[in-house]
N, C-alpha and C positions, 0 to 999 in steps of 0.2 A: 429299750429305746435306743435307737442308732441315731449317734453326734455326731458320726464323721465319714464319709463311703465314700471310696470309689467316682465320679461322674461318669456316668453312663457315654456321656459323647467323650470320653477318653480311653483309648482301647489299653488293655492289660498287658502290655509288653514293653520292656524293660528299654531306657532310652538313652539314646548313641551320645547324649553329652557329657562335657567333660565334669569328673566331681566338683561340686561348686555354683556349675554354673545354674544361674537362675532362670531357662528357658522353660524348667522342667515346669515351674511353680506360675508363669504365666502360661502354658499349656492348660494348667487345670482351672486358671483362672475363667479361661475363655470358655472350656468344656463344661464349665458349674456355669456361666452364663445361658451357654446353648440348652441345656439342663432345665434349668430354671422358667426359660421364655417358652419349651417345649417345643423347641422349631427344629429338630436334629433332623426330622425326614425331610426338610428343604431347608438344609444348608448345602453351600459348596463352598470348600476353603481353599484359597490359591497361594500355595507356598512357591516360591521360586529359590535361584540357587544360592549359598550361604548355607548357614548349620542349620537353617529349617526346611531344608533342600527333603531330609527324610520325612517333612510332619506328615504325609500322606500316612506313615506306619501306624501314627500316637492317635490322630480322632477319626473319631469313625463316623462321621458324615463322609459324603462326597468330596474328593478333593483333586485340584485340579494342580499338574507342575507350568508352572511358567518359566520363561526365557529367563534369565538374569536382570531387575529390575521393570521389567513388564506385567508384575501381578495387578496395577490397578487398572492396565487395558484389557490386560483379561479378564477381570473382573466385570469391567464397564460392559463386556458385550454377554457375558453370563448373565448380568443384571436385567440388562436391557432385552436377551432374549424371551425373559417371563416373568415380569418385574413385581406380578404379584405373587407371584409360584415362590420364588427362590428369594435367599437370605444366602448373601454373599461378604465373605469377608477374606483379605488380604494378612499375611502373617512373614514379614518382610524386616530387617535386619538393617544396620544404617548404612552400611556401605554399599547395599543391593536397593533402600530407596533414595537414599541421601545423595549416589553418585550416579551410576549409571540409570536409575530410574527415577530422575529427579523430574523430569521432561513429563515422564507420566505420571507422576506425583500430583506434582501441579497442575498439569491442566484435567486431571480427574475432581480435583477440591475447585477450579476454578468453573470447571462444569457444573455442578453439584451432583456429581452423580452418588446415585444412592447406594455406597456400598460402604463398607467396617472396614477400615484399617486400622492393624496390631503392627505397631513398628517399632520394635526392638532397637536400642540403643546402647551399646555397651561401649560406644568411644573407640572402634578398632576392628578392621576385617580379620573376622573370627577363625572361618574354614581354611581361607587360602592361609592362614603362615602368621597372623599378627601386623599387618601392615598397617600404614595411619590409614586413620576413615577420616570423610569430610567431619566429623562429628570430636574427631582426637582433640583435645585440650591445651591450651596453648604451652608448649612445654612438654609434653608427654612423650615419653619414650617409646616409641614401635619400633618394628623392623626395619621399615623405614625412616624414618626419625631417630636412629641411636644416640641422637645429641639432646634429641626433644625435640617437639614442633616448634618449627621456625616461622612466626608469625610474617614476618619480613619475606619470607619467603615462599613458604605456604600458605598464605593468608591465613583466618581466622575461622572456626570453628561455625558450622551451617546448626542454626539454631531454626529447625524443622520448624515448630508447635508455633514460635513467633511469626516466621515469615508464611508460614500459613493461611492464622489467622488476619492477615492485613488482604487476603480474596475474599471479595465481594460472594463468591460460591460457596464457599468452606459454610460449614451450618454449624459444627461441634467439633472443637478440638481441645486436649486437657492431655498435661503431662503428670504421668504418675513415677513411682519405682516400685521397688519389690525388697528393698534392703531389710526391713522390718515390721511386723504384723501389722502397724499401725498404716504404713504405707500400702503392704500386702491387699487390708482389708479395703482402701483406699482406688484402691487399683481393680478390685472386683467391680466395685462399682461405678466406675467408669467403663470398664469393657460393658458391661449389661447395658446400661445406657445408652452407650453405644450401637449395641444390636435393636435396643429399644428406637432409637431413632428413626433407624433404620425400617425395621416395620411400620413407623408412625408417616413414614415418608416424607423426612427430616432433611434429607440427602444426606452429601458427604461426613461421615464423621471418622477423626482418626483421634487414636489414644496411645499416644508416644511413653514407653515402661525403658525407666534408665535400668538397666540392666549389667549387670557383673562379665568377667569373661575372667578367672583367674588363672589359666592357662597361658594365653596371649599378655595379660600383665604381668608376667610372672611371681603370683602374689595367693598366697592361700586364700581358702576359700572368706576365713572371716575377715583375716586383710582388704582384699576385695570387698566386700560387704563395709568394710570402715571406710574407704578408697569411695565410694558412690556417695557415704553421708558427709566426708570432709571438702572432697572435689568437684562430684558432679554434680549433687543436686547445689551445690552456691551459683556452680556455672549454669547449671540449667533449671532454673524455680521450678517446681512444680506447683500445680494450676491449673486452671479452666480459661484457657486463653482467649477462646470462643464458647461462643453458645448461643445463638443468633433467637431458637427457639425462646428459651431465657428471658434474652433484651427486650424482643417483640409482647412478650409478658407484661412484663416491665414499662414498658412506653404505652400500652394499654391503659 
């Protein structure tokens, strides 16, 4: 009897991040999603640039590269070109939607447009060098910040999943992590849900995974892993911020 395999929408080659990090374990998350719903021969997944710049290598649907922070407009016209055909989903990092794709962030959840976003949070732009992300923690050390974030300065930490949820278009949004199984298993089921919506024709939904980076924090890999349960999830709850589908139940 087989307990454990493989996901089929995850291809078999060995992946470019660094030890530690947690991209690898929301990759399978999303591939046992696409798995599960049996939607692999209409998906397209749009990674743009950031450390998920490679996902085209890891799933084996269809996958499209986007500009830097433009995955949910490219998404939006993937969607929109065969809206029953294709299952579209975004796979985007905090500094690539949080900063320069924050424009298309928002007016895709304030559209409702009906496509899956995976948005990686790890507090820090990863690829380029460890720089603060709009996402860094008030006080954190980056490469830019070697004093720590200066709130005074820098302002104050873009809390995605909240300001979100306050669009009238946004249909589903929930912040998960991946630090420990209980989270892990947590986090499955919100990406599924998500894809689920999405077929149901839910519209927008995104699922914000706080995520590790122990290279850029300069911090081992379980350090890091203590670093997401002592810091990030206080700063950032995790939760079902939206659920419109939910509410409308609910008021029924």
């Amino acid at each position: 009897m087989v307990v454990f395999d493989k996901p089929k929408s995850l291809c078999d080659v060995p992946l470019h991040y660094c030890p530690g990090c947690t991209h690898g374990i929301i990759h399978r998350l999303v591939a046992e999603a696409i798995d599960e719903l049996g939607i692999e021969g209409r998906t397209i997944g749009v990674a743009p640039v950031g450390c998920s710049v490679l996902a085209y290598n890891y799933f084996a649907c269809d996958m499209v590269e986007a500009a830097h922070g433009r995955a949910p407009a490219v998404a939006t016209g993937l969607k929109r070109s065969d809206p029953e055909k294709h299952v579209v989903f975004t796979y985007q990092g905090d500094g690539d939607l949080a900063s320069i794709g924050m424009a298309e962030t928002v007016h895709a959840a304030a559209r409702n447009e009906n496509i899956t976003v995976i948005f990686v949070n790890n507090a820090i732009y990863g690829m380029t060098g460890g720089q603060m992300a709009p996402t860094s923690l008030p006080g954190q050390v980056t490469q830019t910040s070697p004093y720590g974030r200066d709130t005074n300065h820098c302002g104050f930490p873009v809390k995605v999943s909240e300001m979100l949820s306050q669009l009238d278009g946004a249909g589903y949004i929930e912040r998960v992590a991946v630090n420990n199984v209980k989270n892990v298993r947590n986090a499955k089921k919100a990406i599924k849900k998500a894809f689920q919506n999405q077929l149901d024709g839910k519209g927008f939904s995104l699922v914000e995974v706080i995520s590790t980076c122990p290279t850029n924090w300069g911090m081992t890999p379980v350090d890091a892993l203590k670093w997401v349960e002592e810091k990030m999830i206080p700063y950032y709850p995790l939760g079902v911020y939206k659920d419109r589908a939910a509410q409308s139940k609910e008021e029924a």
